[in-house]
C-alpha atoms as a printed R data frame, in Angstrom:
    type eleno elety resid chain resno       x      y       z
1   ATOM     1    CA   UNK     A     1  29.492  3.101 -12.291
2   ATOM     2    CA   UNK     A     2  27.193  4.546  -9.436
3   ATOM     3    CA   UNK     A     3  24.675  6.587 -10.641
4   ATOM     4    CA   UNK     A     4  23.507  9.529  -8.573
5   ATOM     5    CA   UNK     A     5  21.096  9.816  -5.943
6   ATOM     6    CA   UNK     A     6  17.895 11.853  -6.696
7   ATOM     7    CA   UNK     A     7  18.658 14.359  -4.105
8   ATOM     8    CA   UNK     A     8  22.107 15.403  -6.195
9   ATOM     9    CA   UNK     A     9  20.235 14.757  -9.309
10  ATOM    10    CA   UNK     A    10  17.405 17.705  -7.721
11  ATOM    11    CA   UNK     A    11  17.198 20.834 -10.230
12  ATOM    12    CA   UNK     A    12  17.544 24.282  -8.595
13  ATOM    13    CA   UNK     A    13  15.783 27.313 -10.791
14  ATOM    14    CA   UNK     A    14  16.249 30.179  -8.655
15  ATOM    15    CA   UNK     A    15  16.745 30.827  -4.735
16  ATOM    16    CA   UNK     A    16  16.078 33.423  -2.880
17  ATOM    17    CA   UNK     A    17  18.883 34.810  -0.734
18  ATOM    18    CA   UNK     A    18  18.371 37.083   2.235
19  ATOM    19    CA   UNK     A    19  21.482 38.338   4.440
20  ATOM    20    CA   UNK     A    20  22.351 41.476   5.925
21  ATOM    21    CA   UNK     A    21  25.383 40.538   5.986
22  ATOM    22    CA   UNK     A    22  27.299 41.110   2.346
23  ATOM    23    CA   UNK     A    23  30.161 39.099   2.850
24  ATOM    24    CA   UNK     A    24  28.063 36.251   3.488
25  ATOM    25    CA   UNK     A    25  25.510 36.306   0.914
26  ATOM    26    CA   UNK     A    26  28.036 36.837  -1.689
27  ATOM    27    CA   UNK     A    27  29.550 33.808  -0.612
28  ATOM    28    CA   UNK     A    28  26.744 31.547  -0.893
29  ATOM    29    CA   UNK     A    29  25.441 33.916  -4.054
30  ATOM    30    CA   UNK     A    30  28.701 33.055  -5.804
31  ATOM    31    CA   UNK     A    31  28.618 29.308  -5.141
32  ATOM    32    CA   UNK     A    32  25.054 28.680  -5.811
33  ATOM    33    CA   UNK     A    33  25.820 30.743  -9.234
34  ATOM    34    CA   UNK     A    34  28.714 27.913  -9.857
35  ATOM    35    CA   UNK     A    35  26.071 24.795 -10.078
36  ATOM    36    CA   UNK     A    36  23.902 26.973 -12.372
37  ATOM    37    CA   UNK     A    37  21.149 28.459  -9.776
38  ATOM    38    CA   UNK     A    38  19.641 31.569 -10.331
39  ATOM    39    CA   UNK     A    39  20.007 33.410  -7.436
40  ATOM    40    CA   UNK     A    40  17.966 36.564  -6.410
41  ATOM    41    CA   UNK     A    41  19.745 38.416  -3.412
42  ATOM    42    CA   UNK     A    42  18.600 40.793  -1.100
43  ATOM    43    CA   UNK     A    43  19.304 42.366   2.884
44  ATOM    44    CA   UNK     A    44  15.821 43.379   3.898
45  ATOM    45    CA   UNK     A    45  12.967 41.378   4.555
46  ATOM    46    CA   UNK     A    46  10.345 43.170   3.239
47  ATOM    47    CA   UNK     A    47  12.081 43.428   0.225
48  ATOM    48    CA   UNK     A    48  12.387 39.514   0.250
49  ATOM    49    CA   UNK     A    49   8.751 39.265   1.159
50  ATOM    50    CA   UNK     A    50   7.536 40.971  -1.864
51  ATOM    51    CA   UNK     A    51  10.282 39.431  -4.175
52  ATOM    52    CA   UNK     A    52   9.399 35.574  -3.222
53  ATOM    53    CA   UNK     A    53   5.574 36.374  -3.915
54  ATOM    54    CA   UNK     A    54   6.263 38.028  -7.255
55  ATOM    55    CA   UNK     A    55   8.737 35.604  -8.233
56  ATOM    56    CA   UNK     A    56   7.885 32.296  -7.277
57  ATOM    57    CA   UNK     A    57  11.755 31.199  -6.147
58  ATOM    58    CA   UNK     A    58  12.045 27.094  -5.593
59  ATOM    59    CA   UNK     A    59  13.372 27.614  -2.632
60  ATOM    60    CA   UNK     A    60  13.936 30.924   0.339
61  ATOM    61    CA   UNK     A    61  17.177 31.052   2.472
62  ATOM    62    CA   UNK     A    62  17.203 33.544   5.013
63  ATOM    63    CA   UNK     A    63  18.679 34.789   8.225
64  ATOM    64    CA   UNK     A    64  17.430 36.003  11.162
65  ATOM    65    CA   UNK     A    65  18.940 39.139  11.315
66  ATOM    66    CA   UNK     A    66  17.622 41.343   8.621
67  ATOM    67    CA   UNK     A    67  16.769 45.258   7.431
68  ATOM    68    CA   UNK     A    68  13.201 45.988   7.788
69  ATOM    69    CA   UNK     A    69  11.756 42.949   8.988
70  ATOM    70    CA   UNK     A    70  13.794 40.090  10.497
71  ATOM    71    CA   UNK     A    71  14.068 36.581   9.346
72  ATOM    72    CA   UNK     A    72  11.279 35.053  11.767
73  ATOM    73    CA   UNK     A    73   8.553 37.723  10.499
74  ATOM    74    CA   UNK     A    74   9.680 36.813   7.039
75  ATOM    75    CA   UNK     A    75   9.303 32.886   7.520
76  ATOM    76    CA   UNK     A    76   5.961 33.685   9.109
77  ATOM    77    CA   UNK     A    77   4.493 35.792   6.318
78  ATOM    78    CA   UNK     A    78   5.816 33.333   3.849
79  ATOM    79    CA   UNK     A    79   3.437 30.927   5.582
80  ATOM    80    CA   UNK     A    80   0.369 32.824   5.647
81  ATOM    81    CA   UNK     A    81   0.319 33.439   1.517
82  ATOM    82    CA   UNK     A    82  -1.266 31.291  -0.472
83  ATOM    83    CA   UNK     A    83   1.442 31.790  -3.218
84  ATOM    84    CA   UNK     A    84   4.325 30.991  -0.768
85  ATOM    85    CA   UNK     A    85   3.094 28.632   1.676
86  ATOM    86    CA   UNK     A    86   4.509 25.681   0.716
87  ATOM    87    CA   UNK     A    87   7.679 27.137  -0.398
88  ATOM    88    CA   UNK     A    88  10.986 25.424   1.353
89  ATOM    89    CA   UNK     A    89  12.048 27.741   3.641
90  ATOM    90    CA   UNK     A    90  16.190 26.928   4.863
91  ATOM    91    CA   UNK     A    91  17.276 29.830   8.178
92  ATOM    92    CA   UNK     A    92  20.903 30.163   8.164
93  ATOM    93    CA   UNK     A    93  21.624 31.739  11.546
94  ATOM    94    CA   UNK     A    94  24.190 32.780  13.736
95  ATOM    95    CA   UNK     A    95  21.410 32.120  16.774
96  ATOM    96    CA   UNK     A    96  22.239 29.207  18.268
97  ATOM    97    CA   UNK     A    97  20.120 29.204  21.616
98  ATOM    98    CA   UNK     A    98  17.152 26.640  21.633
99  ATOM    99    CA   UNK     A    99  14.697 29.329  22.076
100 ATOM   100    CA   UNK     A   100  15.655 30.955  18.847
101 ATOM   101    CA   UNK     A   101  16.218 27.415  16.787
102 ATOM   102    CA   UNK     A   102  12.504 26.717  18.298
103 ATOM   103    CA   UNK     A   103  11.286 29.718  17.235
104 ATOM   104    CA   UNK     A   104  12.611 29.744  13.547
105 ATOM   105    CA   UNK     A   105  10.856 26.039  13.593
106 ATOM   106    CA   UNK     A   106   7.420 27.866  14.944
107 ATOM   107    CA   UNK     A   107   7.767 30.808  12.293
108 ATOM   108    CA   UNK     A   108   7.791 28.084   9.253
109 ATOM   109    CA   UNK     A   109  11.076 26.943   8.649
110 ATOM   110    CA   UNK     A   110  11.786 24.040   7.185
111 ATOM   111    CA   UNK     A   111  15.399 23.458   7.947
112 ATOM   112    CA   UNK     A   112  17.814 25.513  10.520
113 ATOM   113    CA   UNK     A   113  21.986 25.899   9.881
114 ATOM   114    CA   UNK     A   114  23.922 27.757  12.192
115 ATOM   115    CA   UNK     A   115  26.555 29.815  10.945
116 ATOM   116    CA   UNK     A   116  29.228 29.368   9.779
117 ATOM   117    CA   UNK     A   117  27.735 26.786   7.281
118 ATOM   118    CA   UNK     A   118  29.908 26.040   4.156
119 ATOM   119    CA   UNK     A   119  28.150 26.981   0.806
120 ATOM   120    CA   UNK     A   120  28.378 23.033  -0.048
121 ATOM   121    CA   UNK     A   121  26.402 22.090   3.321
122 ATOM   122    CA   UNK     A   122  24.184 25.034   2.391
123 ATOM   123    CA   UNK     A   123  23.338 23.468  -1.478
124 ATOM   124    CA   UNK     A   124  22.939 19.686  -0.320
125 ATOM   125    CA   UNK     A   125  20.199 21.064   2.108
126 ATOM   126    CA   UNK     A   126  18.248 22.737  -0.284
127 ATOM   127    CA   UNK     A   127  18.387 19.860  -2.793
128 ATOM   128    CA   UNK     A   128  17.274 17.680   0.065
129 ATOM   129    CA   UNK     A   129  14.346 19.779   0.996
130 ATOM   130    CA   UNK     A   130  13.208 20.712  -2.438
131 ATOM   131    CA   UNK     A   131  13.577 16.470  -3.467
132 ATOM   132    CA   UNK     A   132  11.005 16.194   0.077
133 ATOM   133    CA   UNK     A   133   9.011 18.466  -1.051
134 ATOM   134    CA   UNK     A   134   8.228 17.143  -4.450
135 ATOM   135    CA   UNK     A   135   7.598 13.527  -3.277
136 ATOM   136    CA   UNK     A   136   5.568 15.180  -0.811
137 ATOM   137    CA   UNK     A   137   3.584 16.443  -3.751
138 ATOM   138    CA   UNK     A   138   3.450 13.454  -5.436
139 ATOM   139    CA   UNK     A   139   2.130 11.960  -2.540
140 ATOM   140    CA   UNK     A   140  -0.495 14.093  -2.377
141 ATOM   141    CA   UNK     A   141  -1.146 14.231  -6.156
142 ATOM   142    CA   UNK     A   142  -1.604 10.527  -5.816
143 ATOM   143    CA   UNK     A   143  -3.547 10.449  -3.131
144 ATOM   144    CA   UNK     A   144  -5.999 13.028  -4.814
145 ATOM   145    CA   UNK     A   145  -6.562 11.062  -7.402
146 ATOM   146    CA   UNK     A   146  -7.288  8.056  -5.848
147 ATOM   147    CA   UNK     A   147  -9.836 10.211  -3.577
148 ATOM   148    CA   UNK     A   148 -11.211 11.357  -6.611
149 ATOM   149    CA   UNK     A   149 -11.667  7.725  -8.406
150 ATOM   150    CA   UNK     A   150 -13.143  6.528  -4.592
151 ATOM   151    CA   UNK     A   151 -15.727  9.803  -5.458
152 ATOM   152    CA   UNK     A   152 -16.495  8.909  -8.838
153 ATOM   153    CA   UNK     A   153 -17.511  5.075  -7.998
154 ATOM   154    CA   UNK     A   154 -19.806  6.043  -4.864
155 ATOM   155    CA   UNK     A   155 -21.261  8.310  -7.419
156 ATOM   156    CA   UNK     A   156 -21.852  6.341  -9.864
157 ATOM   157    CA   UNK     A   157 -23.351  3.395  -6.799
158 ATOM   158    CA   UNK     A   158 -25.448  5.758  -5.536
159 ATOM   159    CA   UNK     A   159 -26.787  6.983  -9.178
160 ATOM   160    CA   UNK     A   160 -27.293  3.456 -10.268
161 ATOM   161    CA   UNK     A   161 -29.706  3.429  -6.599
162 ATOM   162    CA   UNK     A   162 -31.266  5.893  -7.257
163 ATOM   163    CA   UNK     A   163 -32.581  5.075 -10.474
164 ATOM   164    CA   UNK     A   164 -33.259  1.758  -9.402
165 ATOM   165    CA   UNK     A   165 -35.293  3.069  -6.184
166 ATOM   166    CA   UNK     A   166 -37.029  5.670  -8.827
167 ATOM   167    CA   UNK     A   167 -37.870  2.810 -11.288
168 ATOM   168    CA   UNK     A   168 -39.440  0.005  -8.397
169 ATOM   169    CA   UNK     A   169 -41.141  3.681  -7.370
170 ATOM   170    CA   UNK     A   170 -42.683  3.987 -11.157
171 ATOM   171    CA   UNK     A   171 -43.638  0.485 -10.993
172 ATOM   172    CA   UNK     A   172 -45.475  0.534  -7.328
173 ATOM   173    CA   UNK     A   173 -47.246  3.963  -8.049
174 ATOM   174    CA   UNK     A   174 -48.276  3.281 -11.710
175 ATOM   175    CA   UNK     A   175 -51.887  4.943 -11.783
176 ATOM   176    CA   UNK     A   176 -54.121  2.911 -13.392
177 ATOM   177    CA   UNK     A   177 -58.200  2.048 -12.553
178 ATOM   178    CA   UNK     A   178 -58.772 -1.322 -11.032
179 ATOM   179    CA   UNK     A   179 -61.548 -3.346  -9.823
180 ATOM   180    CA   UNK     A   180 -60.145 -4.994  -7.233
181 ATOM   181    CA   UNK     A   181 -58.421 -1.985  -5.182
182 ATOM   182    CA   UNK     A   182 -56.039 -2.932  -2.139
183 ATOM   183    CA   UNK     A   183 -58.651 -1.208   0.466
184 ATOM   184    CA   UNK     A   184 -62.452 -2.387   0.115
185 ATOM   185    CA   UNK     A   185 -64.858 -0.090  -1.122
186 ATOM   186    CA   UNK     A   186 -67.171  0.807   1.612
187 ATOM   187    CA   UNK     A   187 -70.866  0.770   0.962
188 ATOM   188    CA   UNK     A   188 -72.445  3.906   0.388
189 ATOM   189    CA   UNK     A   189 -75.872  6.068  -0.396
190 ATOM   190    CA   UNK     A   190 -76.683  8.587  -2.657
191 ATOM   191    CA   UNK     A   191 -76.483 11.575  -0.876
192 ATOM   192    CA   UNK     A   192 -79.352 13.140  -3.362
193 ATOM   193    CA   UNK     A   193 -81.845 10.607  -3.430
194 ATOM   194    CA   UNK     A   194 -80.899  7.974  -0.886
195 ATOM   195    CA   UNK     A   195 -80.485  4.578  -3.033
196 ATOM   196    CA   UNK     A   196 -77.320  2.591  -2.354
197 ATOM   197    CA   UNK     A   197 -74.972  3.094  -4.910
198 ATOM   198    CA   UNK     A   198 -73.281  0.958  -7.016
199 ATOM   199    CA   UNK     A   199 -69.529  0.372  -7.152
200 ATOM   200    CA   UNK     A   200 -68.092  1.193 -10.448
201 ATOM   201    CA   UNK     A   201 -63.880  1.182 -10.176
202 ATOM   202    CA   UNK     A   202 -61.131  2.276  -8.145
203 ATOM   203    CA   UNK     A   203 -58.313  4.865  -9.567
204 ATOM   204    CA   UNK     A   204 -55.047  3.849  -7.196
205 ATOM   205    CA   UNK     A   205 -52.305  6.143  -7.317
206 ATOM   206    CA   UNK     A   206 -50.491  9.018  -5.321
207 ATOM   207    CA   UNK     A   207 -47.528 11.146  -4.795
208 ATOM   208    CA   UNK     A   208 -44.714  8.393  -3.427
209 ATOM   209    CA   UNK     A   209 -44.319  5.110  -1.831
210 ATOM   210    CA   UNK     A   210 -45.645  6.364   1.630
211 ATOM   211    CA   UNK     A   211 -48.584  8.177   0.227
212 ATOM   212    CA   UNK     A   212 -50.388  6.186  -1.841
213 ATOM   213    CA   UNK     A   213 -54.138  7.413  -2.373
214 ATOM   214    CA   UNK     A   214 -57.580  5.311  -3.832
215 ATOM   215    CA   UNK     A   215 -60.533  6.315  -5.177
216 ATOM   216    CA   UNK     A   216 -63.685  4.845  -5.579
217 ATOM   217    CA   UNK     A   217 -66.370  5.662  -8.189
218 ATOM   218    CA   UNK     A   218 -69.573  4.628  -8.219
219 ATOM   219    CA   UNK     A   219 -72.893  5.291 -10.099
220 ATOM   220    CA   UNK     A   220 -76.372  6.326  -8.301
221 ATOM   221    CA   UNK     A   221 -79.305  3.636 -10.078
222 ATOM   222    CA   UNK     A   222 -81.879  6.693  -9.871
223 ATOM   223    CA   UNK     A   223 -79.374  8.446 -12.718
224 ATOM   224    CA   UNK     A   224 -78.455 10.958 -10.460
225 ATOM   225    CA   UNK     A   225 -75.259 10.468 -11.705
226 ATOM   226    CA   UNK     A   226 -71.580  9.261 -10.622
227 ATOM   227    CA   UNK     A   227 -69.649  9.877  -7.327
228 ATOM   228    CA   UNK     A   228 -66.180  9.765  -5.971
229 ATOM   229    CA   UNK     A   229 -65.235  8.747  -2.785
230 ATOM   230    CA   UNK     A   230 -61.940  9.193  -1.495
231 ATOM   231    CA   UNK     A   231 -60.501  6.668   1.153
232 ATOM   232    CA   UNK     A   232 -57.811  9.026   2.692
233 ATOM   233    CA   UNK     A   233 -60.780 11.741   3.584
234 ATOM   234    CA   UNK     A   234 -63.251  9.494   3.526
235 ATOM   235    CA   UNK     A   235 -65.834 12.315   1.384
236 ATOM   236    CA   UNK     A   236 -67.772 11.555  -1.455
237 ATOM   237    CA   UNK     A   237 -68.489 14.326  -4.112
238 ATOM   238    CA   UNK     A   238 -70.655 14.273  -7.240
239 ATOM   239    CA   UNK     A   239 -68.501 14.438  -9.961
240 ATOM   240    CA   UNK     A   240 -71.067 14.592 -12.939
């Protein structure tokens, strides 16, 4: 037994139908309503416009030729709304010069049939379409995911660097007092009484890697008290 392909097995919920023509809607109104598709029918295209927004069909077939606004302003409207933009769009026409195929292709449409077009013809092009249109999605579902997993892991890489670069940071600019600083202490004089004074300890520490700072305290002999010297200014101050 051969099973069915996927574009026969294709659900239909509800089309839109738009034809000023009566005769022919009905036709393809009727048959669609034989394989159990809702069908919503209508001659203008405004009216279509605002019915495809507020309803949300699966799929739009339309003519060219229509009240209010024709078929080509309808597939291009279609386009620019977020709620219909990717809705299949099939333009059953009785226009069959290139300009007007090309220009039902430039409006948005995803498939042109030139009348007349047997209902049947009609109904295996929208299942085709709408069974392209959800691998399409699936495709991009997919893809999005992956994109988002690919998101997630540089995340995470660049997390786990950053709190590696912030813990080596702790570690290199740990204050802490020290006699044996990285830069020399330079020999200096009490600036109240003249003596030299005597190195006591150096405080290392600073704001980041690339601004580290030192300071050097020392004690005057004559009791005058103790001093700080900073290397990046290069000032001493009393500091009792």
């Amino acid at each position: 037994m051969v099973s069915p392909s996927p574009v026969q097995d294709t659900p239909v919920r509800l089309v839109l139908l738009a034809d000023r023509d009566d005769d022919s809607r009905q036709m393809y109104a009727e048959h669609l309503r034989l394989s159990a598709i809702e069908v919503d029918e209508t001659a203008d295209g405004r009216e279509a416009l605002a019915r495809a927004i507020s309803r949300q069909p699966d799929l739009v077939v339309t003519e060219t030729r229509l009240l209010g606004i024709d078929g080509y302003q309808l597939c291009r409207l279609l386009r620019d709304d977020v709620t219909t933009c990717l809705t299949p769009i099939i333009v059953v026409s009785a226009d069959v010069y290139p300009s007007d195929l090309e220009r039902a292709r430039n409006c948005g449409a995803d498939a042109i049939l030139l009348k007349p077009c047997l209902p049947e013809a009609l109904l295996a092009e929208m299942r085709r379409l709408l069974q392209r249109s959800r691998e399409l999605r699936q495709q991009a579902d997919t893809l999005r995911a992956r994109a988002a997993t690919q998101l997630d892991r540089a995340a995470a890489i660049q997390e786990r660097m950053r709190m590696g670069e912030r813990r080596m940071l702790s570690r290199a600019l740990a204050r802490h007092d020290t006699k044996t600083p990285p830069i020399a202490p330079p020999a200096l004089v009490c600036p109240n009484c003249g003596r030299s004074l005597i190195y006591d300890r150096s405080h290392l520490g600073g704001v980041s890697e690339r601004h580290r700072e030192q300071w050097d305290y020392y004690l005057c002999p004559s009791s005058c008290g103790s001093f700080q010297y900073r290397q990046r200014t290069r000032k001493l101050r009393q500091v009792t």
